[in-house]
N, C-alpha and C positions, 0 to 999 in steps of 0.2 A: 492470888496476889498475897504481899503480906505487907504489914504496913507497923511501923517502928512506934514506940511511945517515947515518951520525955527519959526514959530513963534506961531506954533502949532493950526495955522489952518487947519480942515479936508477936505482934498478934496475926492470925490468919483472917483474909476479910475475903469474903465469897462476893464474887466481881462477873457481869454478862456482858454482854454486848451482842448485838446482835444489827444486822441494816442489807437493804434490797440494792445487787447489785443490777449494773445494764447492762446486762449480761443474758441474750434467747438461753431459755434452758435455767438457769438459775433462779429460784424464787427469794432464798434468803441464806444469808451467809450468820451464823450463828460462835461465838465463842465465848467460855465459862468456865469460870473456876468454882466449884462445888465444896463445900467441906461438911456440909450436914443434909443440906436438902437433897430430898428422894421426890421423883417423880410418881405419882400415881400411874394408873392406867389409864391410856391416851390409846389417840391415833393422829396420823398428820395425811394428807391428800397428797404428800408428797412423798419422794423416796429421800430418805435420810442417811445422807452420805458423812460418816463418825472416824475421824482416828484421835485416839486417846495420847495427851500428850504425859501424862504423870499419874498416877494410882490409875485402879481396875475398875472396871462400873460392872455392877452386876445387874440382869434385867431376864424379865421372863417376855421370850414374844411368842405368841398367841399358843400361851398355856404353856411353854418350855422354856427353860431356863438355860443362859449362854453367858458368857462375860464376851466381856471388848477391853480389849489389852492395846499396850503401844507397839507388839510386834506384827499388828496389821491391820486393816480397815476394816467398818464394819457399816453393812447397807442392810437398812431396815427397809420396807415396801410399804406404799401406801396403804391404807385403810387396814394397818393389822394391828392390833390391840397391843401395847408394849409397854413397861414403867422403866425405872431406873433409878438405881442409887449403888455410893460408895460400898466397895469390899475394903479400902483399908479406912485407917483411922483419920490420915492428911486430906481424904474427900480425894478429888482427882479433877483435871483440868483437860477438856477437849476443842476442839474444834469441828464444828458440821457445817457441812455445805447441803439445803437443801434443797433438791432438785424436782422441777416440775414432771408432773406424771408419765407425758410422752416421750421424756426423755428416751427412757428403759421401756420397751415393752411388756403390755399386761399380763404377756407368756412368761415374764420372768420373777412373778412374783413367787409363783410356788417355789422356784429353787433358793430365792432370796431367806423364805422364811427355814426350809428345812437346813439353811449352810449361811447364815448373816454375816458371822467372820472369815475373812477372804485373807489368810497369813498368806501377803505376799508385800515382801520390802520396797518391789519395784510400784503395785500398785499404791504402797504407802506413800513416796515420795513422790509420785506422780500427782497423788492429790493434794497433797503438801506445798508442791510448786503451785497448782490450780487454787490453791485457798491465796498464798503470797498476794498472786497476781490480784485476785478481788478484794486481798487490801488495800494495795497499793491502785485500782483502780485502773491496771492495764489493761482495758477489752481488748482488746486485739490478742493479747497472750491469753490472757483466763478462755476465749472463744478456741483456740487451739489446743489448750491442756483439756480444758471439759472433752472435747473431741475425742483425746488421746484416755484422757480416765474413762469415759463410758463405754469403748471400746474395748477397753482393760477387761473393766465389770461383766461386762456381755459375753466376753470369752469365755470368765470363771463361772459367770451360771450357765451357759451354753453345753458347754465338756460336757464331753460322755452320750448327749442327747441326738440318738439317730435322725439323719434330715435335715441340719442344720450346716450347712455348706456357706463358703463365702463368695463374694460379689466378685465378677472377674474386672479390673479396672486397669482403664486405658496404660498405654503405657507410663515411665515416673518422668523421663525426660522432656517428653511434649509438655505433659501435663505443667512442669515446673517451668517450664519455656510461656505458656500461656499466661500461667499468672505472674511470672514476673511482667509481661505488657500488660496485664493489666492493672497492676500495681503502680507501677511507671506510668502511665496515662491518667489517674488519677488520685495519688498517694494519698492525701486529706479526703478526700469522697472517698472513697472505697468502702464499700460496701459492709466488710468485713471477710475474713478469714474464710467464714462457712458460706458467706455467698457468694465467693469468686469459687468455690470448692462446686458450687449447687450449679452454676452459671458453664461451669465445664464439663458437669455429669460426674463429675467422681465424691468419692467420702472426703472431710477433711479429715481427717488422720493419713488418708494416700496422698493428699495435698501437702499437707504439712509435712510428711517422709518423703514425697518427692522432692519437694524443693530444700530441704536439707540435706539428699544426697546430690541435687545437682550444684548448689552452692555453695554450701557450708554453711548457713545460717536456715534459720527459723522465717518464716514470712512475715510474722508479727515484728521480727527483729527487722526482716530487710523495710517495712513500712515503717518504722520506727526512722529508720535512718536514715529514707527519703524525708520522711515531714521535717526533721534535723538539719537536712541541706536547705530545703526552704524555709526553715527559719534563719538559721545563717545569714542567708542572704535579705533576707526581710530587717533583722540585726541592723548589717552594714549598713542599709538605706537609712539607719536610725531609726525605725518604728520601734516605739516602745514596746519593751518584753511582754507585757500583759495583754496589749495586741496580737501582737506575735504569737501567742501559744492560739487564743482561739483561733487564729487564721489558719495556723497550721494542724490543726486536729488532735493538740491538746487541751487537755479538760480543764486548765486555767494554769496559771504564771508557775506557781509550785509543780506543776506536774511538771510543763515543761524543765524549772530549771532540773530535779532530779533528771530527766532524762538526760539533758544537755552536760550535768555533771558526771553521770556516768559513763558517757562514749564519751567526751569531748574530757573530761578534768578540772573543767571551770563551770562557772556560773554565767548565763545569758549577761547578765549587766556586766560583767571582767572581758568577756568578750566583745562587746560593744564599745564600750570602753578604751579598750587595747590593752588593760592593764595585766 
């Protein structure tokens, strides 16, 4: 962050944040702007999921030395000894998502620690979309991008490793035909993403690719835009908006109105309203 004086000179102000999403699989979602401080040597219980958004961090993990740059991700493994600090002079500003242990399996720490930086653009913005959504507090998406990043991660330490074969899963059409009844039979209950996905036998990532090649949207989108029709109508009857969002399976009145303004254009009160 940078923060202006009376006379409008820039000062640089080192800024964190960090908060626990509710989100299975997610322990804490982490962002920081650094401009001096260096981390000692740590460990975390969990797998630390890093893309760098501005300057380079440089860090030794367990006794070898690697940078994390913003041309790709970088996954650190539970319980491996690692510091970290600035290679330039502006410090450097990242975002981590960290992930509980079961996520990844315990097979995959050794390749984690021998290859932590994984340069691939597509797993960049894949976590990129997956951090948005746990700001903006979408589980239903963050539960389908996690999906889609872990599976990412798993592929790039898997390569190469004799044995390791994938799941044959049912077909994509059925599959996407299932969960949308069951979506549609209970849009606000729904379990979530991964346990309509558990509930049919397949992964979500083939859940989530099946039902966007049979529909053209995302599942977290199509539950999105059922709870949206029943808010609508809960609307028209005049139920206040701030009703309205708990009822419908949003997380309070702001969540809804963004949603409502993003597919719809207006605001829950303009549309009750009429205006």
């Amino acid at each position: 962050m940078e923060a202006r004086d009376g006379v409008g000179r820039v000062d640089r102000v080192d800024r964190a944040m960090s908060w626990r999403p509710a989100v299975t699989g997610v322990a804490e979602v982490f962002h920081a702007h650094w401009r001096d401080h260096a981390y000692p040597g740590h460990t975390h219980d969990t797998w630390t999921l890093l893309v760098v958004d501005d300057g380079v961090i440089g860090y030794d993990l367990d006794r070898h030395d690697h940078t994390a740059v913003r041309s790709g991700v970088t996954l650190l493994p539970p319980h491996v000894v690692h510091d970290g600090r600035a290679l330039t002079s502006t410090g450097f500003r990242k975002r981590v998502v960290y992930l509980e242990q079961d996520v990844l399996g315990a097979d995959l720490v050794g390749p984690a620690v021998d290859a932590p930086l994984l340069p691939d653009a597509g797993l960049r913005e894949a976590v990129s979309r997956l951090d948005r959504a746990l700001v903006a507090r979408d589980d239903l998406e963050a539960e389908s991008r996690l999906a889609l990043v872990v599976e990412r991660l798993t592929a790039h330490l898997v390569r190469g490793r004799p044995g390791v074969v994938g799941t044959v899963q049912p077909a994509p059409g059925r599959v996407a035909c299932l969960a949308r009844e069951m979506f549609d039979a209970d849009p606000v209950g729904t379990p979530g993403v991964a346990a309509v996905a558990h509930d049919l036998g397949v992964t979500t990532p083939h859940l989530v690719r099946s039902f966007g090649r049979a529909f053209g949207i995302a599942p977290h989108q199509y539950v999105v835009g059922r709870r949206l029709d029943l808010a609508r109508r809960r609307l028209r009857d005049g139920v206040p908006s701030a009703v309205v969002a708990t009822e419908t399976g949003f997380h309070d009145q702001a969540h809804l109105t963004r949603h409502f303004r993003r597919f719809l254009g207006t605001t829950p009160g303009r549309f009750q309203s009429g205006r």
